[in-house]
Steps between C-alpha positions, in 0.01 A plus 500: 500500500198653648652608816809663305243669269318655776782593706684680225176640335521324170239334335507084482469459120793806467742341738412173320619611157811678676579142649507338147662797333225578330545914653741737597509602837534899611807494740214650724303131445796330575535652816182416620510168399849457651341712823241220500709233501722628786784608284656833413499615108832462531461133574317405265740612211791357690269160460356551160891596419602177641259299294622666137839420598434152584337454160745721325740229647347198392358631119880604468648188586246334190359795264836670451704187389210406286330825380743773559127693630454680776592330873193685605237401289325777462500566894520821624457712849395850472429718800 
């Protein structure tokens, strides 16, 4: 986490509480911290898209039939 934070010029504790949701990223932060990590912005949405569809997936297959709530559980991607 330190090296990311440095390379993408974002302070540890800020990219901590991005990491557990705790902030909302710029797209400009996100950029860096993709940067950082080798990856295009681009990239990282593809990925973070990726990961609300896989859970969008599984909540539907078990909150819908029981619930009839939201398969994304209150997940959303903004940019």
């Amino acid at each position: 986490m330190k090296d990311v934070s440095e390379a993408a010029r974002i302070s540890m504790p800020y990219l901590s509480e991005l990491e557990r949701g705790r902030k909302e990223a710029s797209s400009e932060v996100l950029a860096a911290a993709a940067q950082a990590l080798g990856l295009g912005l681009g990239d990282l949405l593809s990925l973070a898209h990726g990961e609300l569809a896989r859970r969008a997936r599984t909540r539907t297959a078990t909150s819908t039939r029981t619930t009839g709530t939201s398969p994304y559980g209150g997940l959303c991607l903004a940019a």
